[in-house]
Steps between C-alpha positions, in 0.01 A plus 500: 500500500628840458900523472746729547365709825413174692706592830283427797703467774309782687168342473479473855563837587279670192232262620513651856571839331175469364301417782595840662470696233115389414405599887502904312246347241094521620277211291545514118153302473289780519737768325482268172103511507512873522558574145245383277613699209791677355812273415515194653921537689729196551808571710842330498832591578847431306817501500517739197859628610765312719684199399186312297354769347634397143339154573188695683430675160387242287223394815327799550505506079311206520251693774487803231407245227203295701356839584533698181303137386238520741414856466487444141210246580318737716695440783399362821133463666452788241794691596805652383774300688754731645902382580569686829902395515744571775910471503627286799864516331510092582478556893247328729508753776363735192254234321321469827447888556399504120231284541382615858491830236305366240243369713438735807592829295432455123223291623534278178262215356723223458828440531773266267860384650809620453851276410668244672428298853700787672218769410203292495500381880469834611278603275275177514507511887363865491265405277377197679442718790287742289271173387611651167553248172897473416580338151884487464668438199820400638653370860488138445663415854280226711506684801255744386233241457559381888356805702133423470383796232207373336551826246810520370541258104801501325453523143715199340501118457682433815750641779824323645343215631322356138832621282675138531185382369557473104840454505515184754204370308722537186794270701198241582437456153874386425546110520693420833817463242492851430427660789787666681599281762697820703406848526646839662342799705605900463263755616486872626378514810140661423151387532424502124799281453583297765191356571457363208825347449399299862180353325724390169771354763204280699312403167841370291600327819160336482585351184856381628733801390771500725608867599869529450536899593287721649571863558284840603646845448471858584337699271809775461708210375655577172795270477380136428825333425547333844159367508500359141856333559312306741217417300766403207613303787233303585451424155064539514326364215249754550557848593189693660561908603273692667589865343282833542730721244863570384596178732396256241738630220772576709483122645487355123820716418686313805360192393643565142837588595513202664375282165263343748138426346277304635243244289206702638508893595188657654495859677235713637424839370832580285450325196213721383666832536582676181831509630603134567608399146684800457666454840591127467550439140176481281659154374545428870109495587385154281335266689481733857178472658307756723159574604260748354170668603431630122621421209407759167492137298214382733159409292272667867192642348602891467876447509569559174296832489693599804838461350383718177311780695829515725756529245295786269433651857811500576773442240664223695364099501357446931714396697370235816405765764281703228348166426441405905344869520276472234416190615418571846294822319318198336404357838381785677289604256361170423356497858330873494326428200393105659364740823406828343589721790786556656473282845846411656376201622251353274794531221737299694233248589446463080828485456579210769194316273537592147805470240620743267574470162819740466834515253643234701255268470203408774505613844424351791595583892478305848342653785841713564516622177751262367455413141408111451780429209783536364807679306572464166804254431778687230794408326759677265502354186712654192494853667154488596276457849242223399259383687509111570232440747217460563357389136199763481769817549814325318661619215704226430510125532839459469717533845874500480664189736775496588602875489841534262827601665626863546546688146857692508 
């Protein structure tokens, strides 16, 4: 899933934003036929300024890099594929006129999703309206897979509901002895996180883990001392935390005043920014686990070229959202070339059929677009994120258990 932007707490409201705003747009079906030459446009708008355009960078990057790569192969059904690229400064109200934009005015092709659950149920809705294929490379939360588009994909392994899925198949796989016989609950109160935290609560209480503490917060919280006294409190062999950003650090650094470290530590999001060792202590981040959608270690068929043609592109290694751009790049493409025109519907009927070989490994969706696996399971081990399930995308065979204590 994509981190760091992941605050959805408007969904409802961009979704019924959306629905207004596509009553300006006339059919897109006919408008994409019209133009059987010339460049081939695919419209999208980011959040290149606002509060995630550092993190918004690196994704449209990893646009830049699929398309320089398929123009460089003679493009797309023969042409020239064209980036068409909007700003909606990370607001919903101005990702759904962007796209109304893009497809009743610029009158583009195709179109490719923007960043984070917040901007993509607009901009999916709008596009569902339009009968117009809507890859997203980020926006992970469940409830976008529950309003009956039979067009929109999202372009990783798997969304809120399927991230529990490695790591509480990981816990299985412990004899009984060494399973954690108590666990504790934190999560921000947003549908990329919380949700997910409410499947790992109902699966490890399947298995007989008691829940000792459970606790939701609001996403401006900043001060976690109260709420990890009480966890230290409760005294939770395992510690699950459902954080979108900065909240997963700033939680560890409460825990760590406190000298309170659970046996097992697992948090959404956080633990893959660039940021978290240098936030919590680099010796501080052995044995945490987390969930990933990419990982540049991954053996995928093209990965490794991706990572190499990224950095000389670029200067810098990719980061996650350049990956889950290219990616869902990797997927739209896959199904013009399967179809050889460009018809809305018959592309999102191959896609619903057909999987996709990408840098994350195959793809596969459900009739609402929901991919049919699963996240990749991570762990910090001597300063680096390895990848410890499943076996054909690991890096490592070794997994640290228990986690050591709190360095000074």
């Amino acid at each position: 899933m994509n981190k760091r932007q992941r605050s959805t707490r408007c969904l409802g409201a961009a979704v019924s934003i959306a629905l207004l705003a596509v009553s300006a747009c006339s059919s897109a079906g006919s408008q994409n036929l019209a133009q059987p030459s010339g460049p081939l446009t695919i419209g999208m708008s980011l959040p290149l300024t606002g509060p995630v355009a550092d993190v918004s960078r690196s994704g449209y990057q990893g646009y830049k890099l699929w398309a320089s790569q398929v123009n460089a192969e003679g493009g797309l059904l023969g042409r020239q594929v064209k980036l068409v690229v909007l700003d909606d400064g990370f607001d919903p109200n101005q990702t759904a006129a962007d796209y109304t934009r893009l497809i009743s005015q610029d009158r583009v092709n195709l179109l490719l999703g923007t960043f984070s659950s917040l901007l993509n149920a607009p901009a999916s809705a709008i596009a569902a309206r339009q009968q117009m294929l809507y890859v997203e490379p980020s926006g992970g939360s469940a409830s976008l897979f529950t309003r009956g588009f039979t067009n929109l994909f999202f372009a990783q392994p798997g969304t809120t509901t399927s991230l529990p899925d490695q790591f509480v198949k990981w816990i299985t796989s412990l004899p009984a002895s060494q399973r954690p016989a108590t666990a504790a609950y934190v999560t921000q109160d947003d549908p990329s996180a919380s949700p997910a935290i409410a499947v790992f609560q109902a699966r490890f209480a399947a298995l007989g883990i008691k829940t000792v503490y459970s606790q939701t917060y609001d996403p401006s919280t900043t001060n976690f001392d109260t709420i990890a006294a009480a966890v230290a409190r409760a005294q939770p062999q395992l510690l699950i935390q459902g954080a979108v950003a900065d909240d997963g650090a700033q939680f560890v650094r409460s825990l760590e005043k406190l000298r309170f470290s659970p046996k097992i530590l697992f948090q959404t999001n956080a633990p893959s920014d660039d940021t978290y060792p240098a936030a919590i202590g680099a010796q501080n981040t052995q044995g945490l686990f987390a969930a990933e959608a990419w990982s540049a270690k991954a053996a995928y068929r093209g990965n490794a070229s991706f990572v190499a043609a990224y950095t000389k592109m670029f200067g810098v290694a990719p980061t996650e959202d350049a990956a889950n751009s290219y990616t869902a790049g990797q997927v739209l493409a896959a199904a013009v070339k399967a179809i050889g025109r460009i018809d809305q519907k018959a592309l999102a009927a191959w896609l619903h059929t057909h999987a996709v070989n990408t840098i994350v490994g195959p793809l596969r969706w459900n009739s609402a677009g929901d991919p049919e696996g699963s996240l990749l399971l991570a762990q910090w081990q001597d300063g680096r994120l390895q990848i410890v399930a499943p076996q054909s995308a690991a890096t490592t065979t070794t997994v640290v258990n228990p986690k050591p204590g709190w360095a000074g």
